[in-house]
C-alpha positions in Angstrom: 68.7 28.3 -78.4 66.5 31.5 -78.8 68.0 33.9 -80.8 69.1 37.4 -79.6 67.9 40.3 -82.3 68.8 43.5 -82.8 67.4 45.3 -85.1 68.7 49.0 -85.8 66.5 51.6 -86.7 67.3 54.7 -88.9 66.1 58.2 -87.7 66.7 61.7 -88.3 65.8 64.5 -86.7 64.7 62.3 -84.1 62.0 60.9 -86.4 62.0 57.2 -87.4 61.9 56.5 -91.2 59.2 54.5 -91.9 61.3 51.4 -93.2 62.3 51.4 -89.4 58.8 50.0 -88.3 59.4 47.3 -91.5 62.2 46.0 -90.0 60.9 46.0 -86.8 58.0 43.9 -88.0 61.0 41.6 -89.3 62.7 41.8 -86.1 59.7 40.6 -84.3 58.6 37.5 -86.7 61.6 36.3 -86.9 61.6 36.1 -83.0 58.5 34.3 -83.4 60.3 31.3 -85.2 62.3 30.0 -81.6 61.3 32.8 -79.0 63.9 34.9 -79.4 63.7 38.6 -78.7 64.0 41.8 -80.1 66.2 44.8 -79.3 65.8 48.3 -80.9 69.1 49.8 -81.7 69.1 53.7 -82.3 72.2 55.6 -83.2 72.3 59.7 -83.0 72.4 62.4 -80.9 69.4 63.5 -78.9 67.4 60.5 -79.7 64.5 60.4 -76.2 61.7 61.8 -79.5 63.0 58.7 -81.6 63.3 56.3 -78.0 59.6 58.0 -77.6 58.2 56.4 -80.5 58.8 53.0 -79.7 57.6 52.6 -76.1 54.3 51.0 -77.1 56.3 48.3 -79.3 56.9 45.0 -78.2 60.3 44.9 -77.9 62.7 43.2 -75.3 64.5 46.5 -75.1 65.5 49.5 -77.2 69.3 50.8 -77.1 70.3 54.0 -77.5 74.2 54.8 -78.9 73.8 58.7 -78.2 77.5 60.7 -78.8 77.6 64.0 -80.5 79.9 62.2 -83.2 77.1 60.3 -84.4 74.3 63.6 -84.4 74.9 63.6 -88.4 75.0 60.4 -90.3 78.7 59.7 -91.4 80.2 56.1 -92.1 83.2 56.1 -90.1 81.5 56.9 -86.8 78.7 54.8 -87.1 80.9 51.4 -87.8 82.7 52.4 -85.0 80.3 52.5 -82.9 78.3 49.2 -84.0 81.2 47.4 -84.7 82.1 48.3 -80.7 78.5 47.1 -79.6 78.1 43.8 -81.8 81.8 42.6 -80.7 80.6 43.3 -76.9 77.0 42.2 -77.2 77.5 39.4 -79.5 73.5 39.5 -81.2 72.8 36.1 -83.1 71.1 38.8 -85.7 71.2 42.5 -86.9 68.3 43.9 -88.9 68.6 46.9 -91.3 66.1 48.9 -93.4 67.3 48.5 -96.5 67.6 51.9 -97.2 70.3 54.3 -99.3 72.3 55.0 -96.0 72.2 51.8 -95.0 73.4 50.7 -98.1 76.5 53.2 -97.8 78.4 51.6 -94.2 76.9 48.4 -93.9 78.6 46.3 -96.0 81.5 47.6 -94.4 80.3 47.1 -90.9 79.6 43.5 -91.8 83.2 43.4 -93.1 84.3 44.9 -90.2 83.0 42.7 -88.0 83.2 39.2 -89.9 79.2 38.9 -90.0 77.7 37.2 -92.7 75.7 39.8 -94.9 72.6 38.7 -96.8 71.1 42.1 -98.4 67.7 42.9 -99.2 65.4 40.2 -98.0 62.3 39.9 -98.7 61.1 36.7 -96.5 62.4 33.9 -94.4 62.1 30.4 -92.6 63.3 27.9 -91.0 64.9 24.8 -92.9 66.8 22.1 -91.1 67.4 24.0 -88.0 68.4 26.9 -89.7 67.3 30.0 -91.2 66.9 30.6 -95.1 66.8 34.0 -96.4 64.9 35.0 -99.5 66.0 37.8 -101.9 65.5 39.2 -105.0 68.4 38.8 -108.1 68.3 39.7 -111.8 66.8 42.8 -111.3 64.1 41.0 -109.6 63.5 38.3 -112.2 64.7 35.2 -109.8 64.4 35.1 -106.2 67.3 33.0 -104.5 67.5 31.1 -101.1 70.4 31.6 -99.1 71.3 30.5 -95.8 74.1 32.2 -93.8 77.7 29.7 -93.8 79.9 29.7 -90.5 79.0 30.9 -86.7 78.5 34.4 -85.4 76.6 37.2 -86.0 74.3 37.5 -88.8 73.5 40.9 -90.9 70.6 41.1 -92.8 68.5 44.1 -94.6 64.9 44.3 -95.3 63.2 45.3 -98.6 61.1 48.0 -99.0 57.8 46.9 -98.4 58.2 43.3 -97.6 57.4 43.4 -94.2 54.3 45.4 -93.2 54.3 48.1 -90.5 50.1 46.9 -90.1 51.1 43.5 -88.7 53.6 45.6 -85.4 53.0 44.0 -82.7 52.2 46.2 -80.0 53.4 46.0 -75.9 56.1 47.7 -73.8 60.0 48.8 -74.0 62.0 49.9 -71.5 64.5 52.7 -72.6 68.6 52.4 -71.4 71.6 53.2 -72.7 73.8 50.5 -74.4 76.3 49.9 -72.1 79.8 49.7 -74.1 82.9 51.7 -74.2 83.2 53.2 -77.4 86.0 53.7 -79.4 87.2 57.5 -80.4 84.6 58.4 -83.2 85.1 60.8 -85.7 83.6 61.4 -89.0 85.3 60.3 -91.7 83.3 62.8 -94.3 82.6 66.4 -94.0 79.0 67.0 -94.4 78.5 69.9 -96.6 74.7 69.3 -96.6 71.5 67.9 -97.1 69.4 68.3 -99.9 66.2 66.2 -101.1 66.2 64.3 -104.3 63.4 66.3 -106.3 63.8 69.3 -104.6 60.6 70.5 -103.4 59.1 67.4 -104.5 57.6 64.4 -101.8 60.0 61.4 -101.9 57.5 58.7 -102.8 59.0 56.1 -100.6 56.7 58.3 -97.9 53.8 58.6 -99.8 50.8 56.7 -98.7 49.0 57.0 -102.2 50.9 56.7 -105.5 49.4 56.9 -108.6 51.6 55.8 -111.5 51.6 56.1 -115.0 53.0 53.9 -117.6 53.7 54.4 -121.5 49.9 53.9 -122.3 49.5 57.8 -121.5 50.6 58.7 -124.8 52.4 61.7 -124.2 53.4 64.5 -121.9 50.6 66.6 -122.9 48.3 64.0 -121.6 49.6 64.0 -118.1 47.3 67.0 -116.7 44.6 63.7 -116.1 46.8 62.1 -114.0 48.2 64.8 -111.6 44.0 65.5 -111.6 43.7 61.8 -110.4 47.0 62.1 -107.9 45.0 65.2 -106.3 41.7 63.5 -105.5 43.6 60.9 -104.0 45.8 63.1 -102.2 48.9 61.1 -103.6 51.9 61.7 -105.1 53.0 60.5 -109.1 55.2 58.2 -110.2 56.0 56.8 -113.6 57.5 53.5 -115.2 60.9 53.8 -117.1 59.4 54.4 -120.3 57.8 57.7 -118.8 60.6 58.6 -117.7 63.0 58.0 -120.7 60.6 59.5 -123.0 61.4 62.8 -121.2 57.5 62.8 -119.7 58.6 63.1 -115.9 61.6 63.5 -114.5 64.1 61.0 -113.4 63.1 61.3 -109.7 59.6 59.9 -110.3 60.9 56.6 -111.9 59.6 53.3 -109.5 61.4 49.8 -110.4 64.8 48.2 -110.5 66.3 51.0 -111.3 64.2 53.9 -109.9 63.0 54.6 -106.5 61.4 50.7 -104.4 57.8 52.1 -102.9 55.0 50.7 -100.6 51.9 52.9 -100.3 48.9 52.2 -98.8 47.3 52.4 -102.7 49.3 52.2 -105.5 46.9 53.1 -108.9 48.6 52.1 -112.3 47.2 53.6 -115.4 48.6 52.3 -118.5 51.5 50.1 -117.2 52.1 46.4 -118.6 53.8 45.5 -115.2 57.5 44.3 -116.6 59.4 42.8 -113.8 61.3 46.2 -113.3 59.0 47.9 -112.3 57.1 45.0 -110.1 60.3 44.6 -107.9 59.7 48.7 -107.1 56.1 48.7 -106.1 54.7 44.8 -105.2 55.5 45.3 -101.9 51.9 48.1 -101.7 49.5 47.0 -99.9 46.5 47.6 -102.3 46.6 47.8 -105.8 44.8 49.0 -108.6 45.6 48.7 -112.1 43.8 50.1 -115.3 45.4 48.9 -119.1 43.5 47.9 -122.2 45.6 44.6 -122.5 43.5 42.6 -120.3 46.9 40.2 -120.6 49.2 42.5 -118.6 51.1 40.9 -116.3 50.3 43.9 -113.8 46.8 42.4 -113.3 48.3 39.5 -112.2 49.6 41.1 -109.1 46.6 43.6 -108.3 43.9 43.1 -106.6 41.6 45.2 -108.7 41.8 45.4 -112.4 40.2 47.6 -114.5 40.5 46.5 -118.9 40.0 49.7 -120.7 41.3 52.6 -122.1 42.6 54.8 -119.3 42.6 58.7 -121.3 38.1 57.7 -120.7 38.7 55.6 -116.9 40.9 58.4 -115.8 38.9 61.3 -115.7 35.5 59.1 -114.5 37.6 57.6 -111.2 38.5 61.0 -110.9 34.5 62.6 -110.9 33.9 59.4 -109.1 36.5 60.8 -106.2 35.6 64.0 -106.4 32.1 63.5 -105.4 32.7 60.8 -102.9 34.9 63.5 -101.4 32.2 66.6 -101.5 29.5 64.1 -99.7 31.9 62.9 -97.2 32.6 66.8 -96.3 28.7 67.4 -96.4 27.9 64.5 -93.8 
């Protein structure tokens, strides 16, 4: 039997986060497996710019849960009001982004409901009849296969950059209202307010370019090439652990296991070996580029251009190199 999918987006201020379009893509392979189809779920208040963005999206529907009590994200509210729409509707499977606020209710929801929860997924198939979830464990070291036990609903969330918003697939979707009576939702927190991590600083997880540096920069006082780099590119910098311990850059700028899980459209390493910690945060980038004077480091074994040399003399020559490319493209 084809499955029914729902897959619920995240949005504020009536824009989409880009993980959204991730696990849409998702969403939409997985219908691919036994022609099931896909559903768009949005929760908020206000949400025809969000409904907006997804009418050239081939979906068999999106759903909007619009109620004042749901306007600012809260737990409480927002497992009220899924739990109230998965009981009535019943979906085979519900995507997430795997992002921090999805993190924060839906373990609970899946509680809540008595869905199987399989987190962070980075692929799929079919086995036996049935579907077989891959995810990271270890900190990324082992990936394990799991396959949902029991009947019902299914909830799953999608890793950063395993799924790429490229491969959409584009058509139609009509816009209604999910048609449910919902509970009495209030919010269980009191919103005090909102502040980005870094400050004025870009989160990187939006960044289309990210140019990291390892510990092969030497020193603080040796960063000035790379934020020259970052700025040809128009990209933002990030840092392995070591950076980050040794005080170079601050804890905000850390990618891996235990930093921030990116997927630019370039993703330039100078000077990083490429230990699994930091590959879980950043092998999900669509093109990458590595420079290190160990022509053994395991980073090259994931990029798809290597560079072997010392990057304090690459650095500074990509960057001239950019530069230029740059002036002739504004003189033509």
């Amino acid at each position: 039997m084809a499955k029914k999918i729902w897959v619920v987006l995240q949005q504020r201020d009536g824009k989409l986060h880009r993980m959204s379009w991730e696990a849409v893509v998702a969403g939409q392979q997985l219908a691919a497996l036994d022609g099931g189809e896909v559903t768009a779920v949005i929760l908020g208040s206000g949400l025809e710019a969000s409904a907006e963005e997804l009418a050239s999206t081939a979906l068999a529907g999106v759903h909007l849960v619009d109620n004042e009590a749901l306007a600012t994200y809260a737990p409480g509210p927002f497992i009220g009001a899924l739990a109230a729409a998965i009981e009535a509707e019943k979906p085979d499977l519900v995507i997430f982004p795997h992002t921090y606020q999805s993190v924060d209710f839906v373990p609970r929801l899946a509680q809540t409901v008595g869905a199987a929860l399989v987190p962070e997924i980075t692929g799929f198939e079919s086995a036996d009849g049935s579907l077989v979830f891959r995810r990271p464990i270890m900190a990324g070291k082992l990936e394990a296969q799991v396959r949902a036990k029991g009947e019902g609903t299914v909830v799953i969330s999608v890793q950063s950059g395993a799924f790429s918003p490229d491969e959409l697939q584009s058509g139609s979707a009509a816009v209604l209202p999910l048609a449910i009576d919902l509970p009495e939702l209030s919010a269980d927190r009191e919103i005090l307010g909102v502040e980005e991590v870094g400050g004025e600083q870009v989160d990187l997880s939006q960044s289309e370019v990210v140019v990291a540096v390892g510990r092969g920069i030497g020193g603080a006082d040796n960063m000035g090439i790379i934020e020259e780099l970052a700025g040809a590119l128009g990209g933002e910098i990030g840092a392995s652990r070591p950076v980050i311990d040794s005080g170079w850059l601050p804890r905000d700028r850390q990618i891996g296991s235990s930093g921030q899980t990116v997927a630019p459209k370039l993703y330039l390493a100078a000077g990083i070996s490429g230990a699994i910690q930091h590959l879980v945060g950043m092998k999900g980038s669509k093109v990458i580029v590595a420079i290190n004077k160990d022509a053994s480091a395991p980073i090259f074994g994931i990029a798809q251009y290597g560079i072997v040399g010392d990057l304090h003399e690459i650095v500074p020559a990509l960057t001239e190199a950019i530069r230029e490319a740059n002036t002739e493209e504004k003189e033509d």
